[in-house]
Jmol script that loads the backbone (N, CA, C; Angstrom):
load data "model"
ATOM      1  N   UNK A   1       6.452  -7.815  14.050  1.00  0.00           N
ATOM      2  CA  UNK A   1       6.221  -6.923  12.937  1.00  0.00           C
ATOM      3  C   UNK A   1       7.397  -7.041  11.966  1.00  0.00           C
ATOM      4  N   UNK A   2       7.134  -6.738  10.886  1.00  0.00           N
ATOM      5  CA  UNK A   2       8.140  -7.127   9.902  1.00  0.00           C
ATOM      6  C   UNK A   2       9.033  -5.701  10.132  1.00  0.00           C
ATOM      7  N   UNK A   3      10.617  -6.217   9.593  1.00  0.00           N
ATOM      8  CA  UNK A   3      11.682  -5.072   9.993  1.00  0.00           C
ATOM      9  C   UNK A   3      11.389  -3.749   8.738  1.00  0.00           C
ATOM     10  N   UNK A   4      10.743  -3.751   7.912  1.00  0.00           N
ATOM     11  CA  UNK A   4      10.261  -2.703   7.307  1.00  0.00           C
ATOM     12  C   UNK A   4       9.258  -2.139   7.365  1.00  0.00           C
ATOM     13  N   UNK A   5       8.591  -2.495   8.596  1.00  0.00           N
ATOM     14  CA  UNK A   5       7.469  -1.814   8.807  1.00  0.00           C
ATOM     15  C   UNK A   5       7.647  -0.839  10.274  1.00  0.00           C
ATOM     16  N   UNK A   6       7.899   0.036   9.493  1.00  0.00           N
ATOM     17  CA  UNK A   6       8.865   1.172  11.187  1.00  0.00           C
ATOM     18  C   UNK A   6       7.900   2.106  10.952  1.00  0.00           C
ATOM     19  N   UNK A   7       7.886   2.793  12.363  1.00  0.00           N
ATOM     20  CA  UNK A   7       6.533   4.252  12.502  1.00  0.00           C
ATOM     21  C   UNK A   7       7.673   5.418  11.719  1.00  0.00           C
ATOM     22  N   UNK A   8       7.002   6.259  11.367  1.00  0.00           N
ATOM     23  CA  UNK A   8       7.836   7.355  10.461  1.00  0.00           C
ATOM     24  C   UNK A   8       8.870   7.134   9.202  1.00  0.00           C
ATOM     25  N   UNK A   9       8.696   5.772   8.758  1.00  0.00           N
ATOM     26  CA  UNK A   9       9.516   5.074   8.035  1.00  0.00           C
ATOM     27  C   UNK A   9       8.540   5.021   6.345  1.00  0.00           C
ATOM     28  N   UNK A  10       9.113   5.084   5.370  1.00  0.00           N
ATOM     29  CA  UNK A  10       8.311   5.108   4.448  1.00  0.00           C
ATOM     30  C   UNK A  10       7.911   3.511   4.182  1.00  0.00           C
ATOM     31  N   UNK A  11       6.249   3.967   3.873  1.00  0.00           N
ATOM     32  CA  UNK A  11       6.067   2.113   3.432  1.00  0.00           C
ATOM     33  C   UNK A  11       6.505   1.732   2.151  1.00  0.00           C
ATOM     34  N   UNK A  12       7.112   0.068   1.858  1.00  0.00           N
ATOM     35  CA  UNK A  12       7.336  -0.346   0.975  1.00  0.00           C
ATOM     36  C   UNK A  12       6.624   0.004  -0.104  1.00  0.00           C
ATOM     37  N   UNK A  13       7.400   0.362  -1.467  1.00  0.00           N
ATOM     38  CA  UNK A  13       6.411  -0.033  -2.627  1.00  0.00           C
ATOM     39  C   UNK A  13       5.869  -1.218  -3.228  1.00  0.00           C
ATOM     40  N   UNK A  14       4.464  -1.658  -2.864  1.00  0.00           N
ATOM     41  CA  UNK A  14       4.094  -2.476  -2.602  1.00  0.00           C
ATOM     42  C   UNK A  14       3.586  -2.741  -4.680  1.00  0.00           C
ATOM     43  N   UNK A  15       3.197  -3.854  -5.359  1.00  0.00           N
ATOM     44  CA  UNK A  15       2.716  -4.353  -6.259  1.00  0.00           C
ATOM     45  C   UNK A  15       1.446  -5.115  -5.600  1.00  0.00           C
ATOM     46  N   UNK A  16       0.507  -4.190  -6.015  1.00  0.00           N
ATOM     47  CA  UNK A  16      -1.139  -4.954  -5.884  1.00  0.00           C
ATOM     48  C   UNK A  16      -1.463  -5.216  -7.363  1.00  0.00           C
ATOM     49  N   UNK A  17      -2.947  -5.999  -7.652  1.00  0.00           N
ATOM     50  CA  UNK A  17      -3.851  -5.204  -8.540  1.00  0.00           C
ATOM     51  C   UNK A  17      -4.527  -4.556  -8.619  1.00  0.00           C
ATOM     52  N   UNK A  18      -5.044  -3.720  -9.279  1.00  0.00           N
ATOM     53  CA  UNK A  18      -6.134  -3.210 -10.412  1.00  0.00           C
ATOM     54  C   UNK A  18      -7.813  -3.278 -10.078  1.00  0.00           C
ATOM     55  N   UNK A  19      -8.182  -2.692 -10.490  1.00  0.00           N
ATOM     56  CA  UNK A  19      -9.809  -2.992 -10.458  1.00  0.00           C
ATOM     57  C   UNK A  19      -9.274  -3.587 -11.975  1.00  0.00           C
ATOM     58  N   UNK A  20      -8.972  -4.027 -12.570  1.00  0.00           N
ATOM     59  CA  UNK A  20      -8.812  -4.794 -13.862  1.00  0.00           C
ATOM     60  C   UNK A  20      -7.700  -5.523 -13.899  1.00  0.00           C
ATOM     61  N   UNK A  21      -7.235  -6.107 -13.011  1.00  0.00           N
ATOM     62  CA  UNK A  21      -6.113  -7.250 -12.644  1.00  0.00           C
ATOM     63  C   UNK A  21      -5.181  -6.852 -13.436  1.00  0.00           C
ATOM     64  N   UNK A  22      -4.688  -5.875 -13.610  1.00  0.00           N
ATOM     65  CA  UNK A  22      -3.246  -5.361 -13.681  1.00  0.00           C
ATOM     66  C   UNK A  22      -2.354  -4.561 -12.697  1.00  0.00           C
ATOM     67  N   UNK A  23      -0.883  -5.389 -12.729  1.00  0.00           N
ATOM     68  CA  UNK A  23      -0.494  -4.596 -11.358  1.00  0.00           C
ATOM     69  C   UNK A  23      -0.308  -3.264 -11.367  1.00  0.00           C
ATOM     70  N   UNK A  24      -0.011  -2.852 -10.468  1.00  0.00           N
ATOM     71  CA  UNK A  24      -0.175  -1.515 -10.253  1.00  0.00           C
ATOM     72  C   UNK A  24       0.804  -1.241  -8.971  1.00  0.00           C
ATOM     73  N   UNK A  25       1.808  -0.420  -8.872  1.00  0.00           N
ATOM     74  CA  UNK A  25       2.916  -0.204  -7.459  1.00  0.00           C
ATOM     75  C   UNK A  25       2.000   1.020  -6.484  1.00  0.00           C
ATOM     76  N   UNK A  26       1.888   1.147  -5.933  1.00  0.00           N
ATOM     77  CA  UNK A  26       1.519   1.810  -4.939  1.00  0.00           C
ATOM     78  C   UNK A  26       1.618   3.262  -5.159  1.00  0.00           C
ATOM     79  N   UNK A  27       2.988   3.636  -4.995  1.00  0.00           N
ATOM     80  CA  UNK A  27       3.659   5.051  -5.630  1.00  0.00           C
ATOM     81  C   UNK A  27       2.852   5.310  -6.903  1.00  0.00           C
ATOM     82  N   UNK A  28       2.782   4.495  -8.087  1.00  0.00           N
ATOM     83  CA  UNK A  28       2.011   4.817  -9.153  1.00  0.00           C
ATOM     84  C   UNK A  28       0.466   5.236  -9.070  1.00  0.00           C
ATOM     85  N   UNK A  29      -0.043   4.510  -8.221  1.00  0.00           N
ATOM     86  CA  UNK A  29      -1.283   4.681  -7.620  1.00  0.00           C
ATOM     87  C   UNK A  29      -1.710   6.058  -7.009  1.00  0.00           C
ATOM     88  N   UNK A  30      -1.084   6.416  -6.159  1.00  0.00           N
ATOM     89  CA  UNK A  30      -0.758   7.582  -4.976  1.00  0.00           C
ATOM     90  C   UNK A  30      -0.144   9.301  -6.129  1.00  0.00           C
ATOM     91  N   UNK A  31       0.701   8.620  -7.024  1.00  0.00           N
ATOM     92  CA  UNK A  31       0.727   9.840  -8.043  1.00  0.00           C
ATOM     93  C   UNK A  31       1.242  11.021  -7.105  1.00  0.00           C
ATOM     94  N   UNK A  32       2.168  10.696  -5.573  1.00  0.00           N
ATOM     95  CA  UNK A  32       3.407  11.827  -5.399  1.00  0.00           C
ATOM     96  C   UNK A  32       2.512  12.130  -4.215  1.00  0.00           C
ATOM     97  N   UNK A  33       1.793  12.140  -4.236  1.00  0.00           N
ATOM     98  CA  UNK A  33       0.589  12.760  -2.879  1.00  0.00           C
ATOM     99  C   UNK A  33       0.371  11.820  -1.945  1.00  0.00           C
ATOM    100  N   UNK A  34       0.322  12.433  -0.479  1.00  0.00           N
ATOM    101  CA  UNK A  34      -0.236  11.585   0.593  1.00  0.00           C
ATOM    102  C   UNK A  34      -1.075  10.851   0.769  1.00  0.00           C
ATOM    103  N   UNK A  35      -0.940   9.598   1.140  1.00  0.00           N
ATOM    104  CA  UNK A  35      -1.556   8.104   0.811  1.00  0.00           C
ATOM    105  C   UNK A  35      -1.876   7.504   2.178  1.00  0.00           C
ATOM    106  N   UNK A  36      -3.269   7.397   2.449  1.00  0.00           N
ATOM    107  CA  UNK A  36      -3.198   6.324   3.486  1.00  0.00           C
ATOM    108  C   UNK A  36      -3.431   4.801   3.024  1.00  0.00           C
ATOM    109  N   UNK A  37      -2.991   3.553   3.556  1.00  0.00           N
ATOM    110  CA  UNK A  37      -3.341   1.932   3.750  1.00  0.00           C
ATOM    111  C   UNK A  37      -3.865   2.187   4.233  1.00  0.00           C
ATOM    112  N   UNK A  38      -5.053   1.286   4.457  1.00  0.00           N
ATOM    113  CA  UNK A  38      -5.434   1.101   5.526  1.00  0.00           C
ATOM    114  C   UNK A  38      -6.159  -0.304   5.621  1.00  0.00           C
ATOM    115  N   UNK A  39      -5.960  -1.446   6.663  1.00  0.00           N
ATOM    116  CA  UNK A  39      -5.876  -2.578   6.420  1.00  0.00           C
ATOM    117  C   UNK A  39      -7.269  -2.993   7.625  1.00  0.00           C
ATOM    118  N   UNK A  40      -8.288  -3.662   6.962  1.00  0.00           N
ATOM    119  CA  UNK A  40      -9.451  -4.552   8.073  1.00  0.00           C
ATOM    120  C   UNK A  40      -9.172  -5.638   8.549  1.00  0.00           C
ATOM    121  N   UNK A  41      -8.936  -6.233   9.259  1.00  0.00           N
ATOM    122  CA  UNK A  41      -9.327  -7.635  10.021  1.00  0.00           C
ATOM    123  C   UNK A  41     -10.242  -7.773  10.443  1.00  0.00           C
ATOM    124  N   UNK A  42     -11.001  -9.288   9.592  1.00  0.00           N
ATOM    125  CA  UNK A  42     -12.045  -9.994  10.449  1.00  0.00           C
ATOM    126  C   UNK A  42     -13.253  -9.602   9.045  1.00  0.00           C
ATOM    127  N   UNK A  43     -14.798  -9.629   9.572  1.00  0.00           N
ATOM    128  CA  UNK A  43     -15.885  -9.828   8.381  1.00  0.00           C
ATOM    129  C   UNK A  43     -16.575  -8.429   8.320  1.00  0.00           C
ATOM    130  N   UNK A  44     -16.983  -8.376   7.301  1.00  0.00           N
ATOM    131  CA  UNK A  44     -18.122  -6.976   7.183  1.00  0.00           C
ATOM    132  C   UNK A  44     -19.488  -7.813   7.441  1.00  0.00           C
TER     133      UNK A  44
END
end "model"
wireframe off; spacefill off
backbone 0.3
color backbone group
């Protein structure tokens, strides 16, 4: 596991995109309020 990824540890501010391919940081996204990731592996 990567060394910044700790339980009770805040997650990185991450840079994704957009539903319109502009980035966007995570924190900006989330707007101060509790945020879950949440990540799939594998096919729908």
């Amino acid at each position: 596991m990567h060394p910044d990824l700790v339980i009770g540890k805040r997650f990185p501010d991450l840079v994704l995109q957009d539903h319109r391919k502009q980035p966007i940081k995570l924190s900006e996204f989330a707007h101060g309020f509790p945020f879950i990731l949440s990540f799939y592996r594998g096919y729908w």
